[in-house]
LOVO-529269 format. One record per atom (N, C-alpha, C): residue number from 0; residue in one letter; atom name; x, y, z. Coordinates in nm, 3 decimals. Layout:
// LOVO-529269
resi,resn,name,u,v,w
NUM,A,CA,X,Y,Z
...
***
This chain:
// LOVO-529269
resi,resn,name,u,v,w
0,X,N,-3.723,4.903,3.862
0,X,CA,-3.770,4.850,3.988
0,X,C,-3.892,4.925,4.039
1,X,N,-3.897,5.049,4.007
1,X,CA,-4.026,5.131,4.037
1,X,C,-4.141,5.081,4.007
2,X,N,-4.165,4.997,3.882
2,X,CA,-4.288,4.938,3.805
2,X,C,-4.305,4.834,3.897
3,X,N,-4.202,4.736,3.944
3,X,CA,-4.235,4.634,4.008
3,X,C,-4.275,4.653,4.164
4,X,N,-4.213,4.795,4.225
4,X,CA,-4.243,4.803,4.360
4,X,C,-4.460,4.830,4.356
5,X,N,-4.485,4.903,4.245
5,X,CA,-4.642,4.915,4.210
5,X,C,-4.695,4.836,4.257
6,X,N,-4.649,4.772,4.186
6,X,CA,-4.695,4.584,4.155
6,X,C,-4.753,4.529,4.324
7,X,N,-4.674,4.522,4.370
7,X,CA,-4.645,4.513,4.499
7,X,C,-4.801,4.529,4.583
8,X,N,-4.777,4.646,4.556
8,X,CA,-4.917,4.727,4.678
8,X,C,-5.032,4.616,4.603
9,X,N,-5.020,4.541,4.480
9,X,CA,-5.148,4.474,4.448
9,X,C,-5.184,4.409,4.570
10,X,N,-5.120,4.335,4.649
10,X,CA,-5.098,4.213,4.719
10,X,C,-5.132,4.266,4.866
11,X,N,-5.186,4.231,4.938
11,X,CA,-5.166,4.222,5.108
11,X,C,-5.040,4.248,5.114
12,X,N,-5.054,4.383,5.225
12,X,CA,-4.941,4.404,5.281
12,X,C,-4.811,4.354,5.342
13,X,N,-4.847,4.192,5.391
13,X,CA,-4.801,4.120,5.470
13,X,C,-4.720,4.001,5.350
14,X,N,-4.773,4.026,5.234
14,X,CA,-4.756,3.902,5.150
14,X,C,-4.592,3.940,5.109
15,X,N,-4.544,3.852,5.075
15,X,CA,-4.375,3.853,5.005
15,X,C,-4.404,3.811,4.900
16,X,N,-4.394,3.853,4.750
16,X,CA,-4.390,3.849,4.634
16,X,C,-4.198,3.870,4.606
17,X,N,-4.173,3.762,4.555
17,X,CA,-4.054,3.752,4.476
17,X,C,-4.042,3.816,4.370
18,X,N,-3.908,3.868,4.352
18,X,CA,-3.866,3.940,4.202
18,X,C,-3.911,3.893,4.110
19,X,N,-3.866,3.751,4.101
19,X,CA,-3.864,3.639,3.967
19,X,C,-4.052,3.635,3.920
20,X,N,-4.109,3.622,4.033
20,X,CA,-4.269,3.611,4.024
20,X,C,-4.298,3.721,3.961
21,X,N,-4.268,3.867,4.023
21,X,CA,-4.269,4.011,3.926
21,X,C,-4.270,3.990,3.802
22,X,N,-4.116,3.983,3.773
22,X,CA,-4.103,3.978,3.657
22,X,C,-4.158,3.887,3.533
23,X,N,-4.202,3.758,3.575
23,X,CA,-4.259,3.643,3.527
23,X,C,-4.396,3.712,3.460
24,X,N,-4.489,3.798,3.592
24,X,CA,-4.604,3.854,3.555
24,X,C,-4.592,3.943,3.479
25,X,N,-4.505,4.032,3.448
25,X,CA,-4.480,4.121,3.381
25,X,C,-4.474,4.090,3.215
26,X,N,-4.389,3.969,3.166
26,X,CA,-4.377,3.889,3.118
26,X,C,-4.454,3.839,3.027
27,X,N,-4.586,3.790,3.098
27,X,CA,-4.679,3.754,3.094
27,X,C,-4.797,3.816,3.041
28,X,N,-4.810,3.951,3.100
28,X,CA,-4.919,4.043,3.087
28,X,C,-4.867,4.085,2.989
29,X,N,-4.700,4.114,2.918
29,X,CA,-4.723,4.144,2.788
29,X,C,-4.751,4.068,2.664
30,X,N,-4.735,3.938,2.721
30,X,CA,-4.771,3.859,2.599
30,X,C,-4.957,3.884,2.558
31,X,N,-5.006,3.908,2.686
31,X,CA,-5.142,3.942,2.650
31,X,C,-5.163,4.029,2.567
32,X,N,-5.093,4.167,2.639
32,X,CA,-5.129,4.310,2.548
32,X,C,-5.067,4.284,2.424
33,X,N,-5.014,4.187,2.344
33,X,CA,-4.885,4.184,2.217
33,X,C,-5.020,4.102,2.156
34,X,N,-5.133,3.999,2.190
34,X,CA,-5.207,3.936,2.151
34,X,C,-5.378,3.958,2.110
35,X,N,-5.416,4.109,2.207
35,X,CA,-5.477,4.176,2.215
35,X,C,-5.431,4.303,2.066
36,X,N,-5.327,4.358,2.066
36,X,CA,-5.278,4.425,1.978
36,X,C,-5.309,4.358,1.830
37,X,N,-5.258,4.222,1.821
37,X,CA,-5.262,4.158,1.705
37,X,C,-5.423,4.128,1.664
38,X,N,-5.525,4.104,1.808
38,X,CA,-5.615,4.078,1.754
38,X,C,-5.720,4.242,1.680
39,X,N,-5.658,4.312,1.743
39,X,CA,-5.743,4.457,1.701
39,X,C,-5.653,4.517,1.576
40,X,N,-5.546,4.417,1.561
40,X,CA,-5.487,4.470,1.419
40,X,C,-5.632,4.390,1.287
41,X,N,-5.588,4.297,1.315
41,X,CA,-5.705,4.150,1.260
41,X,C,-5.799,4.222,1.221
42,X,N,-5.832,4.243,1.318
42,X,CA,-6.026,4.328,1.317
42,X,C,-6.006,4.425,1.227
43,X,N,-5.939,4.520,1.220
43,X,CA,-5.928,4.626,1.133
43,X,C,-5.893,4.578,1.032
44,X,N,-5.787,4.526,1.028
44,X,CA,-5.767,4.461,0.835
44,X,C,-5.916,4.378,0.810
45,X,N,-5.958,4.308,0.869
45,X,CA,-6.119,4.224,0.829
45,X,C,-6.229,4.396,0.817
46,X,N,-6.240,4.473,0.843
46,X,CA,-6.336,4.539,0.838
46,X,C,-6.323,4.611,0.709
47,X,N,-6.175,4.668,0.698
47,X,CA,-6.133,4.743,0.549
47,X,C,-6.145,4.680,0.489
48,X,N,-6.174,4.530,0.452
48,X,CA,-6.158,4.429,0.341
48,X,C,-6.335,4.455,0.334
49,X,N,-6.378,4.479,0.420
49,X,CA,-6.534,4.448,0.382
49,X,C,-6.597,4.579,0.343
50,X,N,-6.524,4.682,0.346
50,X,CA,-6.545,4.832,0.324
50,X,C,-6.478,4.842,0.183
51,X,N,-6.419,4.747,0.169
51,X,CA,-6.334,4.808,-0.018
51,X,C,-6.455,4.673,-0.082
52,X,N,-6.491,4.597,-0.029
52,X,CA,-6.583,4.445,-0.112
52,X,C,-6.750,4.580,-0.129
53,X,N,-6.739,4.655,-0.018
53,X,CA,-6.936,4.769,-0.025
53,X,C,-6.894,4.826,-0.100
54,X,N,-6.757,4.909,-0.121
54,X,CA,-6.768,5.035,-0.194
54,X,C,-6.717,4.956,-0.303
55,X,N,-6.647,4.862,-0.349
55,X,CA,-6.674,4.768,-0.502
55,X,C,-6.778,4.786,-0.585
56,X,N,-6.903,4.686,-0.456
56,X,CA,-6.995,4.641,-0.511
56,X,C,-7.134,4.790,-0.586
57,X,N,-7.075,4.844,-0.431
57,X,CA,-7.164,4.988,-0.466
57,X,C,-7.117,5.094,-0.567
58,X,N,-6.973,5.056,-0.613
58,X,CA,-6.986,5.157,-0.713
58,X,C,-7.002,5.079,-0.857
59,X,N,-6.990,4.937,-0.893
59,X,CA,-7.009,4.868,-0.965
59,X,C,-7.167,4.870,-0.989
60,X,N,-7.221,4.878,-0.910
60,X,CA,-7.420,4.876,-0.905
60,X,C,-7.418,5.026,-0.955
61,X,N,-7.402,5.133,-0.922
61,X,CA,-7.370,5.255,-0.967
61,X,C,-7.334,5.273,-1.135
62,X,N,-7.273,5.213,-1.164
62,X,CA,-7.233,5.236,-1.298
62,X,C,-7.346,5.150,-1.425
63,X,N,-7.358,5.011,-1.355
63,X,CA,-7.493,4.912,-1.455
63,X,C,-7.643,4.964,-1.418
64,X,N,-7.673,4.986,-1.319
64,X,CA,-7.809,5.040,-1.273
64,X,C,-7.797,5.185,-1.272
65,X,N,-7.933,5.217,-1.325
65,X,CA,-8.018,5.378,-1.295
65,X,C,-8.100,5.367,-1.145
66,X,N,-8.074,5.305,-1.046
66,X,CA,-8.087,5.311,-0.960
66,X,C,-8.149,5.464,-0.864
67,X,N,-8.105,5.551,-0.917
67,X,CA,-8.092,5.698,-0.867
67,X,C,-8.050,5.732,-0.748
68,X,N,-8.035,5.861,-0.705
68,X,CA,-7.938,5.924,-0.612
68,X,C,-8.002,5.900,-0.458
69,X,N,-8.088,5.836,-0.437
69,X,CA,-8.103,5.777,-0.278
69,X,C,-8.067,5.604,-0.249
70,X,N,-7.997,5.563,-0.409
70,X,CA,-7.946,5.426,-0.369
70,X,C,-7.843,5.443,-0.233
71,X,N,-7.758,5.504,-0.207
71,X,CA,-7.704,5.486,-0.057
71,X,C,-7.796,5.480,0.028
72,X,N,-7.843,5.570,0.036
72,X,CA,-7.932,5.584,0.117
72,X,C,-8.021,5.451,0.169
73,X,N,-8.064,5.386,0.059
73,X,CA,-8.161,5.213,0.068
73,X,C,-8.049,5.143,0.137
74,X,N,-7.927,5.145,0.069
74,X,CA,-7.785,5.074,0.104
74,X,C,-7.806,5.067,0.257
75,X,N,-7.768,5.167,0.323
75,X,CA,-7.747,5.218,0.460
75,X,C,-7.883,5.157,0.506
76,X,N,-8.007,5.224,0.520
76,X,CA,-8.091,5.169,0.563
76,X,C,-8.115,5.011,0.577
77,X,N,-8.107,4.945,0.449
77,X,CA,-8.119,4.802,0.465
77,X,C,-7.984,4.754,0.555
78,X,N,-7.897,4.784,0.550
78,X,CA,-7.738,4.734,0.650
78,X,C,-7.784,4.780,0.791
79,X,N,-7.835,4.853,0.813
79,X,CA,-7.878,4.915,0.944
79,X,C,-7.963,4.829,1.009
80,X,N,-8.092,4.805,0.903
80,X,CA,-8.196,4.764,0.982
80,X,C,-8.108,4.575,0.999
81,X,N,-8.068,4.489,0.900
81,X,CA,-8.048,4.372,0.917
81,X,C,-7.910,4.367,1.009
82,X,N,-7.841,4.468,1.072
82,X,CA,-7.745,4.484,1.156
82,X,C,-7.705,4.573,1.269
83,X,N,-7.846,4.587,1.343
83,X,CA,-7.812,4.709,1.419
83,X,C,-7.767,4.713,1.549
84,X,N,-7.654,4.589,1.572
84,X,CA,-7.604,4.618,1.647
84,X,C,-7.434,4.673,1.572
85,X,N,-7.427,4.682,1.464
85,X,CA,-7.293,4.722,1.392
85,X,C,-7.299,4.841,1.388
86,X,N,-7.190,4.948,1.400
86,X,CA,-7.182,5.112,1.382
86,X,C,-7.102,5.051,1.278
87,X,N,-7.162,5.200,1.152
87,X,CA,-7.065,5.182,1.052
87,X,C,-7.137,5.200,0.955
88,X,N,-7.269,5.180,0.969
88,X,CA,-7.373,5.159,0.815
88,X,C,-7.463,5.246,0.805
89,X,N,-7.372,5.402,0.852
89,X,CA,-7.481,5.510,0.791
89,X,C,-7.493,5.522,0.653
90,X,N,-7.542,5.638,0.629
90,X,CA,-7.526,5.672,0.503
90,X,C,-7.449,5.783,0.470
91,X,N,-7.398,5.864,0.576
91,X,CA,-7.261,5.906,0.544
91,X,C,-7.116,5.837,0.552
92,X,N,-7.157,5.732,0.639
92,X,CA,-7.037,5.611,0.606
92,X,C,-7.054,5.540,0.486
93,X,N,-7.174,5.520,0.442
93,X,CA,-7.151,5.450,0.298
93,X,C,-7.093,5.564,0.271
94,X,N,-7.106,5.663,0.181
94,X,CA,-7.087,5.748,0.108
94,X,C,-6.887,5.766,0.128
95,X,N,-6.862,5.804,0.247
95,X,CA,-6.720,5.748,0.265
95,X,C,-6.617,5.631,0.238
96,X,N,-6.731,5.490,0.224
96,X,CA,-6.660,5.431,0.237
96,X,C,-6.633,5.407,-0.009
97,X,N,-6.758,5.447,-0.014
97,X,CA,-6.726,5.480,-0.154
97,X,C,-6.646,5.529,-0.192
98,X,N,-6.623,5.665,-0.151
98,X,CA,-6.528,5.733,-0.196
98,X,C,-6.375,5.692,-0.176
99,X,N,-6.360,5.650,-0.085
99,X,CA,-6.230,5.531,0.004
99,X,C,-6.211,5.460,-0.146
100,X,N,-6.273,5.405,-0.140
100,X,CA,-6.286,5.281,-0.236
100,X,C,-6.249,5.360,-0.395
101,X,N,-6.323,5.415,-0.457
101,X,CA,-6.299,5.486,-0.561
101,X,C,-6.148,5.542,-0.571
102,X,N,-6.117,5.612,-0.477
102,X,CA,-5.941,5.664,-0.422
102,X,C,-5.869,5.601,-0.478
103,X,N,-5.869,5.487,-0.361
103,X,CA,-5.785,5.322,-0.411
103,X,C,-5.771,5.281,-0.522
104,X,N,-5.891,5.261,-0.561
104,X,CA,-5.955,5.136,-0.691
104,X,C,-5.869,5.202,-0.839
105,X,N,-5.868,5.324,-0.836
105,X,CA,-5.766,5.391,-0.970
105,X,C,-5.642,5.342,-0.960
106,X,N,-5.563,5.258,-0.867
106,X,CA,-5.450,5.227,-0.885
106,X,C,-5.438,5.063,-0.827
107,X,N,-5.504,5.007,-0.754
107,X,CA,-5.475,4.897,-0.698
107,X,C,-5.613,4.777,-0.671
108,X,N,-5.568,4.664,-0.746
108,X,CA,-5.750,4.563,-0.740
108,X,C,-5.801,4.528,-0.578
109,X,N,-5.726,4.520,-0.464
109,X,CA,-5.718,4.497,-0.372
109,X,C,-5.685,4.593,-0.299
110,X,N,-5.752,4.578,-0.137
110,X,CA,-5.733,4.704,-0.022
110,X,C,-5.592,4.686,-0.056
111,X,N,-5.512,4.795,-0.033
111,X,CA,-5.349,4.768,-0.014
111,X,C,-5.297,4.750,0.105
112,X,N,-5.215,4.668,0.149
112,X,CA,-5.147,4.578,0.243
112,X,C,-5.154,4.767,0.347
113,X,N,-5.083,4.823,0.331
113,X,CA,-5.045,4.948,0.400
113,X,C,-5.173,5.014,0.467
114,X,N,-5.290,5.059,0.360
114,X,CA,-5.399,5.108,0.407
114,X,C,-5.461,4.992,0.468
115,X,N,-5.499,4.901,0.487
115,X,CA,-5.531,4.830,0.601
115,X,C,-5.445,4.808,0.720
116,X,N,-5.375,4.853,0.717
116,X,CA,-5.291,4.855,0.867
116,X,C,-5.331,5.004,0.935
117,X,N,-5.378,5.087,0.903
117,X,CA,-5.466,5.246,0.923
117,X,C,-5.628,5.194,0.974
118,X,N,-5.623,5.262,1.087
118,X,CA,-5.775,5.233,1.108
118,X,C,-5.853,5.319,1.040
119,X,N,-6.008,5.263,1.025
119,X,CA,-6.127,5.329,0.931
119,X,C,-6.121,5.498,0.927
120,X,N,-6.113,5.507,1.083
120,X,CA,-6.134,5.655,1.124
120,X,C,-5.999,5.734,1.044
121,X,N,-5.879,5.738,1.063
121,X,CA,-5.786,5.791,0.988
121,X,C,-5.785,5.763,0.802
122,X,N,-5.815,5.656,0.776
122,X,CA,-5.898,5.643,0.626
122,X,C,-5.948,5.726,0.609
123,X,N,-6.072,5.800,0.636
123,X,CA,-6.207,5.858,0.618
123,X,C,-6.086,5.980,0.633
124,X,N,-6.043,6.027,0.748
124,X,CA,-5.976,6.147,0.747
124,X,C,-5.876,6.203,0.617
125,X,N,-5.796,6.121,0.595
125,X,CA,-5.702,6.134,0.481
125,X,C,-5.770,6.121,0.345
126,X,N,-5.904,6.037,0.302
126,X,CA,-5.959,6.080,0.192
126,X,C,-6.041,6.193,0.181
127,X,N,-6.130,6.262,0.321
127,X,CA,-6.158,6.401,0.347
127,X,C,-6.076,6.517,0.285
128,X,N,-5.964,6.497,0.342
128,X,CA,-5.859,6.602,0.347
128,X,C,-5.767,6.611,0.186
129,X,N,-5.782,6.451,0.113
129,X,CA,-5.716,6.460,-0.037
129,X,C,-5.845,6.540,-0.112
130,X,N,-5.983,6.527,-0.076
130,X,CA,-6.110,6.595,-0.152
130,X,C,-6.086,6.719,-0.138
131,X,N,-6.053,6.779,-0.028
131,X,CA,-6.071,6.916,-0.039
131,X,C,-5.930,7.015,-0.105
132,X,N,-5.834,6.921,-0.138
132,X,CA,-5.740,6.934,-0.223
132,X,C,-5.713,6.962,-0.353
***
């Protein structure tokens, strides 16, 4: 009842807000936050899918091309300049998201169901921390 007396002070002092109305809103506002949740789950599984498709493609270009050791570097730059309103396309994020990718790719053809439920930032952390291992 404490959560709902909160609630309360939203309203003019004078106003009578019913329990049932409380609770209804309550109700309500979680179906939002439960839909909001699902959509920032979404987003993150869509972004790791496009971070294991760069570090694919980039380590696949890596292996057929002599390209040399500032190809990330072009990588990043060209993603930057044709997207700069996206964070994400440095060139120490390429370089992460390679290595991500490389991790994975020794055991599984696809992001795995599990590591896409982990956001980018804890990714990057846990393949940091297996390197210096």
């Amino acid at each position: 009842m404490k959560a709902l007396s909160k609630r309360v002070s939203m309203f003019p002092k004078n106003a009578r807000i019913s329990t049932d109305f409380l609770e209804w809103a309550t109700a309500l506002k979680a179906k939002v936050h439960a839909a909001r949740n699902k959509l920032a789950f979404s987003i993150n599984s869509q972004v790791l899918e496009l971070y294991w498709e760069i570090g694919r493609d980039i380590a696949e270009k890596q292996q057929k091309t002599n390209w040399g050791s500032g190809f990330i570097e072009h990588v990043a730059l060209e993603l930057k300049h044709e997207f700069p309103d996206i964070k994400g396309f440095s060139r120490r994020n390429i370089y992460a998201i390679l290595q991500w990718y490389k991790f994975y790719a020794e055991k599984y053809q696809f992001v795995p169901h599990v590591v896409a439920q982990i956001p980018w930032g804890h990714n990057r952390l846990f393949i940091t921390k297996i390197k210096e291992n």
